[in-house]
Structure formats: C-alpha cells, structure tokens
Legacy VTK file of the C-alpha trace (Angstrom):
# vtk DataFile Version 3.0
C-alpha trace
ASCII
DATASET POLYDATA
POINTS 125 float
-62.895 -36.479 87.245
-65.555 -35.255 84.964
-68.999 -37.077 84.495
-67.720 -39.613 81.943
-64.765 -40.783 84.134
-62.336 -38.705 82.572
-59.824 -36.834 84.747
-60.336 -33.488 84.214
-58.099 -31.503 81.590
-57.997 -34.343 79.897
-60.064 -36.071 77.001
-60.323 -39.810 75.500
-60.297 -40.355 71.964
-61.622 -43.671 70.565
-60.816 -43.958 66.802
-61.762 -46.402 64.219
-61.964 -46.931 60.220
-64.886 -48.892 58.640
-65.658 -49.014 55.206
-62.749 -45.955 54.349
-64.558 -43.507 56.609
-62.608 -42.706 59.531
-65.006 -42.142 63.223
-62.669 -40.483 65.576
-65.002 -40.012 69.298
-63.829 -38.092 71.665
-65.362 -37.813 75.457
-63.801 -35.108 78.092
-62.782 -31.778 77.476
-61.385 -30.474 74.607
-58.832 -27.039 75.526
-55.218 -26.184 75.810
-54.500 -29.111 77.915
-55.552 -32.045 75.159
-54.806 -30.278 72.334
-51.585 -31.993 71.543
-53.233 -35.128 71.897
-56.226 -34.240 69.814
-54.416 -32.826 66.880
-52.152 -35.906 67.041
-55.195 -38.228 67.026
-56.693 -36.190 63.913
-53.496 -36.107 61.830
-52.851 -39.689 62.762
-56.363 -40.412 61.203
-55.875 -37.503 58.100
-52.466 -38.885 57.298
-54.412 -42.819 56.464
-56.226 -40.722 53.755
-60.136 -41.730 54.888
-62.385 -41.045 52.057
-64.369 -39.161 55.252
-63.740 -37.911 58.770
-66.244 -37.918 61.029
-65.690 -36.689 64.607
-68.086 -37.470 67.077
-68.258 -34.637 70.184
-71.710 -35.740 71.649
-69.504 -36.535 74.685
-67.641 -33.379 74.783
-67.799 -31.460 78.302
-66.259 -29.031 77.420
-64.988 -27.012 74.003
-62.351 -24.021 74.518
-61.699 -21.858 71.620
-58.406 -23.754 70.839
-60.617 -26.544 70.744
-62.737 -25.069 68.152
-59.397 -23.680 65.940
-58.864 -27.433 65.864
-61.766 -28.293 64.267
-61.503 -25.962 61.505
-57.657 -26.539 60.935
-59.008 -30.534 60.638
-62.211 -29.235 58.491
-59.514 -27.138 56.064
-56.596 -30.093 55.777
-59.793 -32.437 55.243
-60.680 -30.328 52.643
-57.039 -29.508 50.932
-56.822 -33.484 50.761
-60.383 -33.906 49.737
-61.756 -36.292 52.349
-65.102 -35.259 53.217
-65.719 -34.446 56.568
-68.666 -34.027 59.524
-69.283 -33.735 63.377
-71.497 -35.121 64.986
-72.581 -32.439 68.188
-75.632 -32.710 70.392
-74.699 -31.284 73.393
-75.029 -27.543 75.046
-70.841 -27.847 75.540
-69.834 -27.949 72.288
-72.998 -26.214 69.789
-72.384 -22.639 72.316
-68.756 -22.182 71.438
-69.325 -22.877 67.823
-72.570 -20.613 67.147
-70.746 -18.175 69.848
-67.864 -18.429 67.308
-69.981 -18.281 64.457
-68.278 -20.988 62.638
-71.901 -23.516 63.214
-72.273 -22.646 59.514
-68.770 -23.570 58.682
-68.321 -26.682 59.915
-71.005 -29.616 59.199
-72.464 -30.292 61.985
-75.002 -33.020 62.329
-76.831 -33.864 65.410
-76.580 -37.951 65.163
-73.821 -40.142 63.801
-76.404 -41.475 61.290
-76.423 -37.913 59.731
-73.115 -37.226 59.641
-72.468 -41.203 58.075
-74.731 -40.252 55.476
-73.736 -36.663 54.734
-70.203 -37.753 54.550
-71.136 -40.709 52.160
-73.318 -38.095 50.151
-70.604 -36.082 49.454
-67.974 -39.154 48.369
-70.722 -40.365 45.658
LINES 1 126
125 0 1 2 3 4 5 6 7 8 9 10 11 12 13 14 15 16 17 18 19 20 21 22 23 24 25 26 27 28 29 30 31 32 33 34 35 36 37 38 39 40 41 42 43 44 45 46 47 48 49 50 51 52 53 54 55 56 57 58 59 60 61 62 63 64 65 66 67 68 69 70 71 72 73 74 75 76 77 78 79 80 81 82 83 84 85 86 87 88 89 90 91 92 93 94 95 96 97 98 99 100 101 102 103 104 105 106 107 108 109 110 111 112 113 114 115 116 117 118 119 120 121 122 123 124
C-alpha cells in the first residue's frame, strides 16, 4: 500500500465536471502499470468535450516517464480539440520528472487548484 491507501502499482482517479470544466484527481502512482487506466480516465473526460481539463497530481507518489508521455499526449489532444487545459502539481514526485524531462515549461503547471481554475477560465474568456 502506498501512503494514501492505494495498493501499490496502482492509482485512483476521482473525476468530476462543474461548470464545463472537467477536474480529473488522481492519488497513487502514475507508470506502466495504471497507464491503461489513466489514459482511459482522460479520454473518457476529453471525449465529453470540457471547455477545460484540469488534472490534479498533488497526490501523485509517484510519476514514471510513461506517466509524463501521458500528460503531454492529454495536453496535445486538449489542444487539437481546443479545451484549455492545466495541472495542478505540488509535490517533489511529480515537479522532478517533469523539470528532469524538461517539459515544466510545456505543460501548465500550477501549484494550487485555484490557479489552475483560474488559468483555465482565463484562457476560455
């Protein structure tokens, strides 16, 4: 089990629409293990159409570079259907991998939900 309850390998996804902005958060780790289930979860919430995607990874143990390809592919189909998009990342686990990976200036990352809520409304005005 990891810290959150989670068994290991595996990661919990919580998603929800309010107000046309899709919150998908996710808790556990993120690698080759989940990533069926994540990319399900993400082009479950893509294929509703959102006006914005925001996925919350402040609970994230641990991000494995599949994990992180998984982003991006979510950041560039966000993109190609133009729903705006944001993640919300606090946490030593996931910021590493994605300044290690140089792609911290890629995707928008915001430290609090309340960032990444407005940034993602910014951009849809």
């Amino acid at each position: 089990m990891t810290g959150d309850g989670t068994p290991m390998g595996l990661v919990h996804v919580e998603t929800e629409v309010l107000a046309g902005v899709a919150m998908a958060t996710f808790a556990g780790q993120v690698d080759a293990v989940s990533q069926q289930h994540v990319s399900g979860e993400l082009r479950g919430l893509l294929d509703q159409h959102p006006v914005a995607l925001v996925l919350d990874l402040r609970r994230v143990t641990f991000l494995a570079s599949i994990g992180i390809a998984i982003l991006v592919n979510a950041h560039h189909a966000a993109r190609r259907l133009g729903i705006a998009f944001a993640v919300v990342a606090d946490n030593r686990a996931v910021l590493r991998p994605l300044v290690a990976a140089q792609v911290d200036h890629v995707l928008p990352v915001h430290p609090t939900a309340t960032a990444a809520l407005a940034a993602v409304r910014l951009a849809t005005t």
